[in-house]
C-alpha positions in Angstrom: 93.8 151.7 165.7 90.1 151.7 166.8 87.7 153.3 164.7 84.8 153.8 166.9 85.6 154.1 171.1 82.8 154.0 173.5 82.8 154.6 176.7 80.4 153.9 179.6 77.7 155.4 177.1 73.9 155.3 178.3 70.7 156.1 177.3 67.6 156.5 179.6 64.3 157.7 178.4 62.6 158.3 181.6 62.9 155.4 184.1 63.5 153.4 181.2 67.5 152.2 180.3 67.8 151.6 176.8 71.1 151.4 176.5 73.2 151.0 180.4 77.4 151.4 180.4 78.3 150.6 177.3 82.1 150.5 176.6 83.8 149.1 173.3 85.8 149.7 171.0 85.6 149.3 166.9 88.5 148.1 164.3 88.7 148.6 160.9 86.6 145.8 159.0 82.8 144.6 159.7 81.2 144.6 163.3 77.9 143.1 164.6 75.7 144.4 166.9 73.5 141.2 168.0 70.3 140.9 169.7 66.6 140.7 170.1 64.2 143.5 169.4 64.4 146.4 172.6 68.0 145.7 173.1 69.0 148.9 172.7 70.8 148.5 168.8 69.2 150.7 166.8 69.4 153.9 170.2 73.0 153.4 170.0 74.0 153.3 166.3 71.1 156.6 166.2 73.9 158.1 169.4 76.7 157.0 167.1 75.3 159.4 164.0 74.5 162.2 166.2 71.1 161.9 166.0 70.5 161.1 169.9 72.3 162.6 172.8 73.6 160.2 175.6 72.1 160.8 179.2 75.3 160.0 180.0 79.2 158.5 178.6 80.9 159.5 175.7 81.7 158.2 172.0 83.7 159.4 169.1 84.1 158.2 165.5 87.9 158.7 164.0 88.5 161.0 167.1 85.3 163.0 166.4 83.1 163.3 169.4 79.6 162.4 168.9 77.8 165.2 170.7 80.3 168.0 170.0 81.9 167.2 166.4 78.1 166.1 164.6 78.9 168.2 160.9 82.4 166.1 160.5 80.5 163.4 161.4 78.0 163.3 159.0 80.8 163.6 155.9 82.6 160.9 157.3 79.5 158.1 158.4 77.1 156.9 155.7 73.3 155.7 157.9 71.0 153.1 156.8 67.9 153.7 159.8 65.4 150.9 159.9 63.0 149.8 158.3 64.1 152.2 155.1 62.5 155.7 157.0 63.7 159.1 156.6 63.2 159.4 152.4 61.1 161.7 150.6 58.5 159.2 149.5 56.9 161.8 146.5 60.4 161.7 144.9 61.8 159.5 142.1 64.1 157.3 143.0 66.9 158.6 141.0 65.8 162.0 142.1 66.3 161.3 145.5 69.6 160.3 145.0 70.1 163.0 142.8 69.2 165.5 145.7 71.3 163.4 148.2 74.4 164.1 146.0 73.9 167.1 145.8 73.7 167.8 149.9 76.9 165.6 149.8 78.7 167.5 146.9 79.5 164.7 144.7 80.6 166.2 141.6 78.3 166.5 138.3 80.1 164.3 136.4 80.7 161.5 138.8 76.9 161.7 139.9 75.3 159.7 137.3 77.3 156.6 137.2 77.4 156.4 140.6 73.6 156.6 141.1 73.0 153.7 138.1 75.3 151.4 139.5 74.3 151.7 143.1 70.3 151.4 142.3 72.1 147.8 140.2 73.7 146.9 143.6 70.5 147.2 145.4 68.0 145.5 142.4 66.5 149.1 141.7 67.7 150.3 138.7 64.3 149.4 136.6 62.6 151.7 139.3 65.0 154.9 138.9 62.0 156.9 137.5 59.2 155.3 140.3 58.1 157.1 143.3 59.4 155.9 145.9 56.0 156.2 147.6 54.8 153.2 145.3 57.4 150.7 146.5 57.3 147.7 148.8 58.9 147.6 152.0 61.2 146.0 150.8 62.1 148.2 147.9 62.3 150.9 150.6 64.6 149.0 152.2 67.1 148.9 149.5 66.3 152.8 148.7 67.5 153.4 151.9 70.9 151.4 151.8 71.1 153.2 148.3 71.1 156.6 149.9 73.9 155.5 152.7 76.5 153.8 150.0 76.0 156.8 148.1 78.5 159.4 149.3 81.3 156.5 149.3 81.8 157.3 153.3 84.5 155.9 155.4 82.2 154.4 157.9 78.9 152.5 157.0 76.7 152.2 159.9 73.4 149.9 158.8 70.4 149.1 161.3 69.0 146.1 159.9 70.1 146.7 156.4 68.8 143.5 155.2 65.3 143.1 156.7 62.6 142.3 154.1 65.1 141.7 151.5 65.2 138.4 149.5 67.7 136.2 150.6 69.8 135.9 147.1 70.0 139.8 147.4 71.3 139.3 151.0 73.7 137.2 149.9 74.5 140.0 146.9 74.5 143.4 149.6 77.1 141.0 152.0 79.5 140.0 149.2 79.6 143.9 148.9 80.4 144.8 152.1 83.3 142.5 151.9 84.9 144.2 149.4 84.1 147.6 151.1 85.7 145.9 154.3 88.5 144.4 152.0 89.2 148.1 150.8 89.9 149.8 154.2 85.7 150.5 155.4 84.1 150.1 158.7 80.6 148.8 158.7 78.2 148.5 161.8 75.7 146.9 160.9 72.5 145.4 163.5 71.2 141.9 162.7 68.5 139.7 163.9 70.1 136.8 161.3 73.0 134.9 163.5 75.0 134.0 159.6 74.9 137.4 159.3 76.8 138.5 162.6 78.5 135.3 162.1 80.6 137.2 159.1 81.2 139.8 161.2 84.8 140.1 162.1 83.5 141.5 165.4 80.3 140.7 167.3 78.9 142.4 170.3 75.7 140.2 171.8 73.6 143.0 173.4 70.4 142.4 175.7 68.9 144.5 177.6 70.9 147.6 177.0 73.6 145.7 178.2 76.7 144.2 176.4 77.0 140.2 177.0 79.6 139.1 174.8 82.6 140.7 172.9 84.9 139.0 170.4 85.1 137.4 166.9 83.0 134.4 166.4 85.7 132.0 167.9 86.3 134.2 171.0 82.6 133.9 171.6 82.4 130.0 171.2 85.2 130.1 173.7 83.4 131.7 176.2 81.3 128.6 176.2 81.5 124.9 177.7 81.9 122.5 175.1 78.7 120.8 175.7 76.7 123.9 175.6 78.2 125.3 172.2 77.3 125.1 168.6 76.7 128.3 167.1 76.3 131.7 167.6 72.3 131.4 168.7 73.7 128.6 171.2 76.3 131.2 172.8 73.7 134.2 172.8 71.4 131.5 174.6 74.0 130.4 177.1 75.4 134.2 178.3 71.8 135.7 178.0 71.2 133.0 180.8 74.2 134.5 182.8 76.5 132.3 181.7 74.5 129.0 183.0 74.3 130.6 186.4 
């Protein structure tokens, strides 16, 4: 049963289309949203969350309509936004998460633990009394995938979670999403890095507002002649191109 269902969803900001018809479906597990900067990612995942009305389409998340249902969304979808924006910078890091807990009601006694070993997961824990103000971009970055993992949601939805990270952390926040994926989550998560998409068990190659490819990894490399195929940058290079027309 799908988790996410989209339909003919569109965004336009003036004369400008950021994101034109899209219409897809989400399963249970990890899914990819793949392309190049000004393809329309990070408008749609911010329409998923409720944070963006559509000019025009619909989309729900577990049945819950993204422009009417937007409170049981937010208990249900944990957000990462780009580039690690939307903390309180003159907080503490484990104040911060403290105050997040608390908007989520995560009980007292569950609270503490849950911040420690989520600041370990994300390489922070030595910074749990640092402003968040003082750290790197990075560090931000993993602040903010802190605050979505926090609440233990059903549906993870991460715009470029791992940009500016190190890659042996990358490597560390993937293996994790596995296991959330191998215990019943959904995560959405935008990538510019084509290993990344490639361990998705869904990818959508978006350019241009526009959807250009739907499947797993295989599916996409069969949309392909054999001459033309390798990996996933080869197919996005081939159907960006119209298909070799």
């Amino acid at each position: 049963m799908p988790v996410v269902e989209i339909n003919s969803l569109t965004k336009t900001f003036g004369s400008f289309t950021a994101v034109d018809n899209l219409s897809f479906s989400v399963e249970p597990g990890i899914f990819g949203f793949l392309g190049p900067n000004g393809a329309g990612k990070t408008t749609t995942m911010r329409m998923l969350c409720g944070l963006l009305r559509p000019t025009s389409g619909t989309a729900s998340i577990y049945g819950y309509d993204i422009e009417k249902d937007v409170d049981e969304i937010k208990k249900i979808v944990g957000y990462m936004p780009q580039a690690g924006t939307g903390m309180y910078t003159y907080l503490k890091a484990k104040e911060s998460l403290e105050l997040f807990g608390n908007i989520y009601s995560i009980p007292k006694n569950e609270l503490g633990e849950r911040i420690d070993s989520i600041l370990e997961l994300v390489d922070l824990k030595d910074w749990k009394n640092s402003l968040i103000g003082t750290f790197s971009g990075g560090m931000k970055q993993r602040m903010a995938l802190a605050h979505a993992l926090l609440p233990n949601p059903d549906i993870l939805i991460l715009d470029e979670p791992t940009a500016g990270v190190d890659p042996e952390l990358r490597r560390q926040f993937w293996h994790y999403f596995e296991g959330l994926r191998d215990k019943g989550k959904t995560i959405i998560v935008t990538t510019h890095y084509m290993d990344e998409a490639e361990a998705c068990d869904k990818i959508a190659l978006v350019s241009s507002g526009k959807i250009i490819g739907f499947g797993s990894l295989d599916e996409l490399k069969a949309m392909v002649p054999p001459e033309n195929s390798g990996g996933l940058e080869d197919v996005f290079i081939y159907l960006t191109k119209g298909g070799g027309g």
